[in-house]
ZAPA-619992 format. One record per residue: residue in three letters; z, y, x of N, C-alpha, C in turn. Coordinates in steps of 0.05 Angstrom, whole numbers, plus 5000, padded with zeros to 4 digits. Example, Ala and Ser with C-alpha at 12.3 -4.5 7.8 and 13.67 -1.06 7.14 Angstrom:
ala515648865264515649105246515649345264 ser514249555257514349795273515750015258 
This chain:
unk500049765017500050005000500050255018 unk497450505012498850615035500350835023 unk502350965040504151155028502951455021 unk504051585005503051935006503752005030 unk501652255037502652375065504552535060 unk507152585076509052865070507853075066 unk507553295054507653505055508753685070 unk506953845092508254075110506854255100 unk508054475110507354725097506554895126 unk503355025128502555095151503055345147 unk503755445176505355675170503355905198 unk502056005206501456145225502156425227 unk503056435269503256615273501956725301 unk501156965292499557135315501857415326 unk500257525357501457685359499457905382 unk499958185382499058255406498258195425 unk500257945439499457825462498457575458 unk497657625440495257265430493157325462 unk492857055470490357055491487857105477 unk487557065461484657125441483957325432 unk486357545434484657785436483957945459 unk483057775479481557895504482758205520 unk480458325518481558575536483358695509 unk483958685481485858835464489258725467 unk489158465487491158425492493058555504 unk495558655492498358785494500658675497 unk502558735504505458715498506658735473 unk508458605465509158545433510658735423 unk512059005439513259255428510659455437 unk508659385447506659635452505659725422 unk504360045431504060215406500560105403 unk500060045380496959855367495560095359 unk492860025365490460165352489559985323 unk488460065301488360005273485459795294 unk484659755309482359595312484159355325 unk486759345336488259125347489859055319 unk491959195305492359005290490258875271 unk487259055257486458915244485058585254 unk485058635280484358325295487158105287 unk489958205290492158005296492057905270 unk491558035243491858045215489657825214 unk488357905218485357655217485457395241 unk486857485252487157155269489157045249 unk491557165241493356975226491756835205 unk490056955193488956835167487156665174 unk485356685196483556435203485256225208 unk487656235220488756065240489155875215 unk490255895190491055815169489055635152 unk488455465158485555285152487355045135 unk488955095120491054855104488254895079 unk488854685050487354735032488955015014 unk490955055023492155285007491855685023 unk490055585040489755855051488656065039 unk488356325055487956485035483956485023 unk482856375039479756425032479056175006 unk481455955010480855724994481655764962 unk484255964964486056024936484856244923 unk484256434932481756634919480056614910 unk479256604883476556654869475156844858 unk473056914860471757094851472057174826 unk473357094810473557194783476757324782 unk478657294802482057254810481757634809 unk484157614801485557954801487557904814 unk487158074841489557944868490558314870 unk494058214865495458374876497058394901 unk496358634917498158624936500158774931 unk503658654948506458864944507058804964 unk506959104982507159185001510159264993 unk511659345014514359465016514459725019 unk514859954995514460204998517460304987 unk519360214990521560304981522460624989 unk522260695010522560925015519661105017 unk519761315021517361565047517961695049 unk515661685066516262095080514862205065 unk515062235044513962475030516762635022 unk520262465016521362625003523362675021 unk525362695020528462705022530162405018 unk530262325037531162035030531661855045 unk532261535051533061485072531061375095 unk528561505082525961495105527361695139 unk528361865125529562055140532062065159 unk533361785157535761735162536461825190 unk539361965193539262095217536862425232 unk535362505208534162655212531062555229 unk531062275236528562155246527562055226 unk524861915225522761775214523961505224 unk523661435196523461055199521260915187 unk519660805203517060805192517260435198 unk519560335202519660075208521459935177 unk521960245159522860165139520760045112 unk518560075114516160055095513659845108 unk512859705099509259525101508159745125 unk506159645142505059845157502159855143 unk501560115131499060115117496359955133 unk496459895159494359775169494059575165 unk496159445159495459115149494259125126 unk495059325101494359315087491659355072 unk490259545087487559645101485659385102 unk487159185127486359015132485158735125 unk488258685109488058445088485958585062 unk485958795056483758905034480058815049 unk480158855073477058845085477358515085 unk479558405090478958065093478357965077 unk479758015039479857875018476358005013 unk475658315023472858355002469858185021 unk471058165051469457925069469357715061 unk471257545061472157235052472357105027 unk472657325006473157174975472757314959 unk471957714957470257824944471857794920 unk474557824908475657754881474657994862 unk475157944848474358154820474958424812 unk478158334828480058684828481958634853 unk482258804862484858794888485959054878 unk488658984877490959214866493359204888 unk493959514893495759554912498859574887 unk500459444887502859454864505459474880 unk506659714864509859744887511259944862 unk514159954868515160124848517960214875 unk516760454883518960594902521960584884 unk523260544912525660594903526660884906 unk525560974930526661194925525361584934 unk523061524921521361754913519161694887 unk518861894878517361824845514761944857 unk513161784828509961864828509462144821 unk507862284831506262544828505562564796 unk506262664777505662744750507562594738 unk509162434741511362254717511562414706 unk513162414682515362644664517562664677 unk518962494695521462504712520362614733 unk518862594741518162774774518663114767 unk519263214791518763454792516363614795 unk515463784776512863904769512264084802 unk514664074817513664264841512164104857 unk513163844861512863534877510863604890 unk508963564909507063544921505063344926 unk507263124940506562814949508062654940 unk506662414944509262204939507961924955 unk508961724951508861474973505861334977 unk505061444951501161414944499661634972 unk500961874958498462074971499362184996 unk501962105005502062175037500962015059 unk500362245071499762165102500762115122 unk501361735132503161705158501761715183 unk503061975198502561945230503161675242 unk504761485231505861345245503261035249 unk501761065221499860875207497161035218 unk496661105233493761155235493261425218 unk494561595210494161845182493561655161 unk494061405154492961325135494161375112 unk493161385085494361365061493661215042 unk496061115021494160875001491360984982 unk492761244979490461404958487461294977 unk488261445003485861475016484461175031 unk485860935034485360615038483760605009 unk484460634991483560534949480460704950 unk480660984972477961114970475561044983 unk477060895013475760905028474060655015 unk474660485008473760165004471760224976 unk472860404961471760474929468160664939 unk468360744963465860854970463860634965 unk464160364970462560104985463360004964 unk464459994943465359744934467359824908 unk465460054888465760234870467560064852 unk469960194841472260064824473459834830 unk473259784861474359474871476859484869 unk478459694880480459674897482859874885 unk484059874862485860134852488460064862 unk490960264851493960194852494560164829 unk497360114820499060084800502060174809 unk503160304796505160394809507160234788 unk508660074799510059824783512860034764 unk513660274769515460394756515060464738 unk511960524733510160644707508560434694 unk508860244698507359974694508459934656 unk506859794642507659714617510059474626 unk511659494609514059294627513659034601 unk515458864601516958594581518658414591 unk520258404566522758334576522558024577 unk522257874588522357534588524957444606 unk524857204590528156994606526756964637 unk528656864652528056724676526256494676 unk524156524688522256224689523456024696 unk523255764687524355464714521555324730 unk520355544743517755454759518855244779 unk516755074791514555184791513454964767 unk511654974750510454894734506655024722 unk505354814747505454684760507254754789 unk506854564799508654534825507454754840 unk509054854855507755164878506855034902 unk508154734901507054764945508354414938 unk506054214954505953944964508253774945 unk507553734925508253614902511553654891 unk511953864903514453994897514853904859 unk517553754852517853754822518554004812 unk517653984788519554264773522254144771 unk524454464792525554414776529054454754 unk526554574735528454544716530054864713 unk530654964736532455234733531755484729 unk533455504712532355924704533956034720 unk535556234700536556494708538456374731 unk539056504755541156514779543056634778 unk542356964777544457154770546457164756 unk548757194758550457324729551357574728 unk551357694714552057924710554958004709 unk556458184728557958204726559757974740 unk559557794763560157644774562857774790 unk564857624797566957794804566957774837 unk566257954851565557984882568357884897 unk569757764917571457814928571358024951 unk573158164963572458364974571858244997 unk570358395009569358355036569958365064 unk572458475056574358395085575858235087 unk575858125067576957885065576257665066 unk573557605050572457335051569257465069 unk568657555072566157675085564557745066 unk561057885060559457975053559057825037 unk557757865004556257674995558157394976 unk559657494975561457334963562757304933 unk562357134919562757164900564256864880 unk566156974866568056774852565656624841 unk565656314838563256164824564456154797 unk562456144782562856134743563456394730 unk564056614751564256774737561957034719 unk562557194710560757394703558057104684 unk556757284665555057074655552057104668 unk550056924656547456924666545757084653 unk544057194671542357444656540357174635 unk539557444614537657294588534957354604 unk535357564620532057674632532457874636 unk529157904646528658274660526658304658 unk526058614651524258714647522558794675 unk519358634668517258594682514958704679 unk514358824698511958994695508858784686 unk507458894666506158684664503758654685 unk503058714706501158714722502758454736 unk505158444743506358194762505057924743 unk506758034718505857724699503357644691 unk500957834690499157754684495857654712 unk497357844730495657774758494857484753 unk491957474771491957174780492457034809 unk492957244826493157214844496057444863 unk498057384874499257594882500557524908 unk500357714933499657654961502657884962 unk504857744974506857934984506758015016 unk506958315018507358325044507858565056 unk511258355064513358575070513058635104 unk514158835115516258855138517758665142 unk518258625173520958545178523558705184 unk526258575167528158775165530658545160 unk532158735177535358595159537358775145 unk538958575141539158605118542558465117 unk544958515106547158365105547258135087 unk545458035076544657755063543057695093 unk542257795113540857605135538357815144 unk535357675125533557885128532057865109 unk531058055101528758215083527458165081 unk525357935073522357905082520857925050 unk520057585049517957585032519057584997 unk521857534997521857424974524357704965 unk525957854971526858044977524958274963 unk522358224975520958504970519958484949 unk520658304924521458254892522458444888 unk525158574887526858804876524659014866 unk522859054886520959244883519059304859 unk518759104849518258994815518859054794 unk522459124790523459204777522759594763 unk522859654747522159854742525160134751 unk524360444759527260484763527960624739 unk526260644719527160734687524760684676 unk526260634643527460854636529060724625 unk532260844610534360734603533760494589 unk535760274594535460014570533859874577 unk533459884607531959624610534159544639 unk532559254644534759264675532859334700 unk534659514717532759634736533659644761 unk532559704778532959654802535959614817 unk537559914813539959824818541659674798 unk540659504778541959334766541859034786 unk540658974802540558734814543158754835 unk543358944841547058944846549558864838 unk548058824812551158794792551958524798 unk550758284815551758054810551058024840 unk550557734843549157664867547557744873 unk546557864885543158054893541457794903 unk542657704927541057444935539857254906 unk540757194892540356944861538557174854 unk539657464846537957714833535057664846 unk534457774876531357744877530157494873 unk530957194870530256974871529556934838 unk530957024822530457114802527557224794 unk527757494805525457654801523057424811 unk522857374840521057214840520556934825 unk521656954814520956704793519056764769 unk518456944762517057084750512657024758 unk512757084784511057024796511157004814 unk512056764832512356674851509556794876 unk510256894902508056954915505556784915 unk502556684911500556534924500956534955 unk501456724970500456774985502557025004 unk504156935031504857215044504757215064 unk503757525073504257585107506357805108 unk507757685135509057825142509258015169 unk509758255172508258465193510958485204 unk510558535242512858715247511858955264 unk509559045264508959295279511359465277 unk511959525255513859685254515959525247 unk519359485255520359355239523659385237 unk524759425226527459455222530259285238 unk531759415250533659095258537059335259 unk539059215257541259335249542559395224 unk543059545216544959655190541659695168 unk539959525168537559535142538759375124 unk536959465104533959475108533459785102 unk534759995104533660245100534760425117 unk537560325135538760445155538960395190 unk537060195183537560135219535360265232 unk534360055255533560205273530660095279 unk529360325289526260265289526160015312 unk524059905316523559625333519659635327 unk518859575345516059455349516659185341 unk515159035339514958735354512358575329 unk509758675347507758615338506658315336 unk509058235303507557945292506757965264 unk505457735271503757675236504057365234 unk505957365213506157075204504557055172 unk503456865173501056795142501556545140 unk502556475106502856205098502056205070 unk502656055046501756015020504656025018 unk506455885033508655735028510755975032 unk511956105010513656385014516956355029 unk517455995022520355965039519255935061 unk517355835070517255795099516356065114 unk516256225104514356465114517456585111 unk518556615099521656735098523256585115 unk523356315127525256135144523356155167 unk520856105180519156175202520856545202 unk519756735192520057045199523457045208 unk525056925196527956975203528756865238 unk526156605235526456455260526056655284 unk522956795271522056895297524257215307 unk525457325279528657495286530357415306 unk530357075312532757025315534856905306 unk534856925278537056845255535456535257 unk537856425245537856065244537456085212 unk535055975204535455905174537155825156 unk538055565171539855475161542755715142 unk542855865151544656025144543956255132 unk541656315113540956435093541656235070 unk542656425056543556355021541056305004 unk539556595004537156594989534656354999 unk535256245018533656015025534055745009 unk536855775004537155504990536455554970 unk536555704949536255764926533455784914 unk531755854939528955864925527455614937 unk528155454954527755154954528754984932 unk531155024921531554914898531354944876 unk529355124873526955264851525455144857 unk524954964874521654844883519355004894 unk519755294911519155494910517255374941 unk518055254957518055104984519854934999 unk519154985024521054885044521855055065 unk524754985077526155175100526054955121 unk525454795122527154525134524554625155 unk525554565185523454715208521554425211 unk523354205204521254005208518453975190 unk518854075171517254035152515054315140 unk514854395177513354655178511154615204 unk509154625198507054585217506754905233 unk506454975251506455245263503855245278 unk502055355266500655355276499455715300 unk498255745322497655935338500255965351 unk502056185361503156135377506856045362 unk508555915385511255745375512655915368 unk514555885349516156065351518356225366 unk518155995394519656125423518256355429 unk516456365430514356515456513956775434 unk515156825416514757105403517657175386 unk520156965399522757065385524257325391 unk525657545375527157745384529357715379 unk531057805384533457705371534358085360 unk533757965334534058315325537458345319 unk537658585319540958615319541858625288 unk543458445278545458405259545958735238 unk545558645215547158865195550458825206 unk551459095213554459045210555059155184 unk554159195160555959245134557359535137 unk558759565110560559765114563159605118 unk565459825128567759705135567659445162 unk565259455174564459285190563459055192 unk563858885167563458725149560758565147 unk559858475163556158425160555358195160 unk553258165166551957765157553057685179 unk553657355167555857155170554156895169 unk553756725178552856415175554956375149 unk552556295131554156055097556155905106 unk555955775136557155485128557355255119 unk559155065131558154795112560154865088 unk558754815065560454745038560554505025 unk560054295035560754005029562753815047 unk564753785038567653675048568653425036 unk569953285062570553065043574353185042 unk575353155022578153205019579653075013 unk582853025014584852905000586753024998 unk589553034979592253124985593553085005 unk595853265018596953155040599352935031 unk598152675014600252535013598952245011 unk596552325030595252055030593651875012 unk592952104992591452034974588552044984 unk586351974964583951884969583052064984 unk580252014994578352145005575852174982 unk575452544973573952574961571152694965 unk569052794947567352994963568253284949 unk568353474961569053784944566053914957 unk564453964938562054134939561954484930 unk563054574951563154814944561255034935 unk561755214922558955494917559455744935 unk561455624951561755964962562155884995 unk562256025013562756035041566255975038 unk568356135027570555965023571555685009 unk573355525022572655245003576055304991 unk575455384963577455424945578855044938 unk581954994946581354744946583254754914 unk584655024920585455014881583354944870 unk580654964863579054944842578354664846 unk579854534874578054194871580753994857 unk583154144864585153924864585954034829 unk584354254813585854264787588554344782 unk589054104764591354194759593353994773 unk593053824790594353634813595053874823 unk597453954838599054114836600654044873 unk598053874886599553814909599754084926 unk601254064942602454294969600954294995 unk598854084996597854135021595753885022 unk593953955032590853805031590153785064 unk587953525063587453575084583653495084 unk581753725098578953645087577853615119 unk575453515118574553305139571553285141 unk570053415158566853335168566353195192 unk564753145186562252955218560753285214 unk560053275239558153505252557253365281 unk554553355272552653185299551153485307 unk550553475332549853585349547753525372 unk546053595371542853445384543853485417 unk546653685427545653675460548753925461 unk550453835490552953975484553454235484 unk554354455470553854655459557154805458 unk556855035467558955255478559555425445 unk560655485426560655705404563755795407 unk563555835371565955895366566555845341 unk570155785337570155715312571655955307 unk570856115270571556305261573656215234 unk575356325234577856145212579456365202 unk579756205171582656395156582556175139 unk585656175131586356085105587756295092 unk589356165068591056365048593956335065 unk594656025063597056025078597155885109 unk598855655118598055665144596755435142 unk595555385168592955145170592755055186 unk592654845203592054755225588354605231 unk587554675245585254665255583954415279 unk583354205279582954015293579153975308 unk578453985325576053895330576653595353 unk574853435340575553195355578653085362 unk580053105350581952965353584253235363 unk582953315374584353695397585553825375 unk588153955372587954165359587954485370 unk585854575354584654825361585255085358 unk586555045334588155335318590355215300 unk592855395300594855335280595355635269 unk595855625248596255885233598855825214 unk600656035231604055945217603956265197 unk603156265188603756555165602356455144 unk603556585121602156615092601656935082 unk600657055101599657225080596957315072 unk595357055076592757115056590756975075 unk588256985061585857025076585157205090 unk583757235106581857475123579657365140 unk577857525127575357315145574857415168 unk573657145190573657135218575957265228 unk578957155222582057235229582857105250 unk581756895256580756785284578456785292 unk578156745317575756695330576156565360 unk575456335358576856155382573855995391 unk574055985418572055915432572755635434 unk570055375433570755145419568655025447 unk568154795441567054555458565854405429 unk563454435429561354075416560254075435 unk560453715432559653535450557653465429 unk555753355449553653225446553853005423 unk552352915399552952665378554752725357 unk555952615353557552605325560952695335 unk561252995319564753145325564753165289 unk567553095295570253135276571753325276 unk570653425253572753795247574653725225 unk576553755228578753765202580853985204 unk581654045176583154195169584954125159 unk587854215160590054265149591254385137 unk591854395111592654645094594454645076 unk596254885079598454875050598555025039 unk598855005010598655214988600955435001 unk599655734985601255924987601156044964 unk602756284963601956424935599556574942 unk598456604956595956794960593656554954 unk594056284956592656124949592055884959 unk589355734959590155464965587155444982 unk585155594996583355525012583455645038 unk581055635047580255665069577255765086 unk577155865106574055785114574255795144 unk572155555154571455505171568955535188 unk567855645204564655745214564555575241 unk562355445243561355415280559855555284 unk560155795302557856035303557556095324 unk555456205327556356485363557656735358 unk558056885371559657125376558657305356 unk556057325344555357445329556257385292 unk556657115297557057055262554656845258 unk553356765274550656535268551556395270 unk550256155261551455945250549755705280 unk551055525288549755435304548255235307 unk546055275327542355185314543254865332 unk541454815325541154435323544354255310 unk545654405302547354155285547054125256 unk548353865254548153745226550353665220 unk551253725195552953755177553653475170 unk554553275162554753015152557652945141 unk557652875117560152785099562052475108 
């Protein structure tokens, strides 16, 4: 019998210093002429010869939208401006965009190509909410930083040759409707992925724990309810085709990329619908995974000509680092782009979540890379520190095997949060002290650190060693330790020790580096 082949998801990446672009060959922070990136843009997309590429998925009859990342500009007052400089690493670099427009009207000639974005934070020229003085806005300005280019003037340039091809939509002014959460993919999005099955993520009104306490991103599970829906611009829902493509940026969920630049979708009025800063109200991470469920990308590239790294995605700091990653597959193009950051997949939230939408794959094995590895073009961009200092954190393992400290069974406790609440596993069993227990294999022996709090005190074991004891009860606080550890090579034994306090009954545990990453080649095992 012979078996199906696995499914990988081809993922390509180019860069400045590709050998194949001859004498246009550069350094990967050098400043690009619009004739070098439109080459790196077009190697990624040849390089991409899967049946789901972009010349194969386009048809000539297809209405393909592109959503570029225009959240901020320089047209207004805003945090384009941050610090009184230009951040031009905060937005899409209009040349790609330029670019991928001359590739799709070369290669697949579709019916309509639409530029679609809904700024967050400058309005369109004539709204009823704009100001009648206004001048510009994120359409009709001109970036020095892009070649002088503008979208008005990209939609003109192409509409000379290629009369009514090429318009915008400005997603804030868009006809909106309100629909539930999809449970795509139906059909399947990528290599026989099942549906399945899940809508809404979000809840509304979810109760945050604070963030100096348990870290960023955190939130009590069950609480707050599930959104019914959101209001969607109808150009997302009715497209036949829609190509995301963001910047690279981080972000204190990790980083910004493909599936992130969803929010942008949302409309920012008018009263009574849910809008942009409503994806705050709960989990933001479940929130954009949400949105993209709606219309899941065909198709994304991701740019870093210009690109964000620090306190982003609207406050950090400018960065070059000229790549172009192109896939069909939007998790892998979001777990590849984090790779080539730096960040370990593994430790994005929003990764798991839109794999278990059936959305793709994160898993590195199950990613073909095609043009250059993802060593030979990694940065290691610098970390959101948050406010209050507070910034991205590796998830963690959240699957434990547990018992009471009185020698009772060995269970599994599958947690939803980075802290493992062991009140919520033991109920109403009413024991005083637990003790929970992993295998963590390790491909080769490895220097980190382990980061620790409980509520009350805890004792801390790796391999048999103990590592940390914590004689106080007064609470959690995240990364309240930070102790420099030893994995060995193969299969280590982490356990915990713990006794209720009145502040409570969990804990959390991280294997990370100095930064809060979570560390690359191990595996988790129950």
């Amino acid at each position: 019998m012979v078996q199906p082949t696995k499914y990988k998801a081809t993922v390509a990446i180019t860069s400045s210093n590709d050998e194949a672009l001859g004498y246009l060959r550069v350094p990967l922070d050098a400043d690009l002429s619009y004739e070098q990136i439109d080459v790196v843009v077009r190697r990624a997309l040849d390089l991409d010869t899967s049946p789901s590429c972009l010349k194969n998925i386009i048809k000539e009859t297809d209405w393909v939208v592109i959503k570029p990342n225009i959240v901020t500009s320089r047209s207004h007052k805003c945090s384009y401006w941050h610090d009184g400089i230009a951040h031009p690493g905060q937005v899409t670099d209009l040349r790609v965009i330029k670019s991928l427009i001359g590739y799709l009207i070369e290669n697949c000639r579709p019916q309509r190509i639409t530029i679609a974005e809904g700024g967050a934070e400058w309005q369109k020229n004539g709204a009823p909410s704009t100001d009648p003085n206004q001048k510009e806005d994120g359409w009709t300005v001109t970036w020095p930083e892009f070649d002088n280019l503008s979208y008005v003037g990209i939609v003109e340039g192409y509409n000379k040759d290629y009369p009514g091809l090429v318009d915008i939509v400005d997603l804030n002014y868009d006809n909106i409707c309100f629909a539930p959460v999809p449970a795509p993919p139906n059909p399947p999005v990528h290599g026989g992925a099942k549906n399945s099955g899940i809508g809404a993520l979000q809840r509304i009104g979810a109760v945050g724990r604070p963030a100096e306490l348990f870290g960023r991103e955190a939130y009590i599970p069950g609480t707050g309810t599930l959104r019914e829906g959101y209001h969607i611009p109808e150009t997302i829902l009715t497209c036949d085709k829609l190509i995301s493509v963001p910047a690279m940026k981080t972000h204190t969920c990790g980083t910004t990329l493909v599936m992130k630049n969803y929010i942008g979708i949302l409309p920012n009025h008018p009263s009574g619908v849910v809008r942009k800063g409503n994806i705050h109200q709960g989990d933001m991470q479940k929130g954009f995974i949400d949105l993209f469920s709606y219309h899941p990308a065909d198709y994304s590239i991701i740019e870093g000509f210009w690109a964000t790294e620090g306190n982003g995605p609207q406050w950090g700091d400018n960065i070059r680092h000229n790549v172009v990653i192109a896939t069909s597959d939007p998790v892998a193009a979001d777990a590849v782009g984090s790779s080539v950051m730096g960040f370990n997949p593994l430790d994005l939230d929003y990764l798991y979540y839109a794999a278990q939408k059936g959305f793709g794959t994160f898993d590195l094995s199950e990613i073909e890379i095609v043009g250059h590895p993802v060593e030979k073009v990694k940065r290691k961009f610098k970390r959101a520190a948050g406010r209050k200092g507070v910034g991205f954190a590796t998830r963690g393992n959240r699957t434990w095997l547990v018992k009471d400290g009185t020698n009772g069974n060995w269970n599994i406790f599958e947690s939803e949060e980075r802290y493992i609440d062991l009140a919520k596993h033991f109920g109403e069993n009413q024991t005083n002290s637990a003790c929970a227990s992993k295998e963590v294999y390790s491909k080769y022996a490895q220097k980190g650190k382990l980061w620790a709090s409980a509520d009350g005190k805890m004792t801390v074991e790796l391999n048999g060693e103990k590592v940390l004891t914590k004689e106080t009860e007064v609470g959690h606080r995240f990364a309240e330790y930070q102790i420099d550890i030893e994995i060995k090579e193969g299969l280590n034994r982490l356990s915990v020790y713990l006794e209720r306090s009145e502040k409570g009954f969990g804990f959390t545990t991280l294997l990370c580096n100095d930064l809060g990453d979570g560390l690359f080649d191990i595996e988790y095992r129950v």
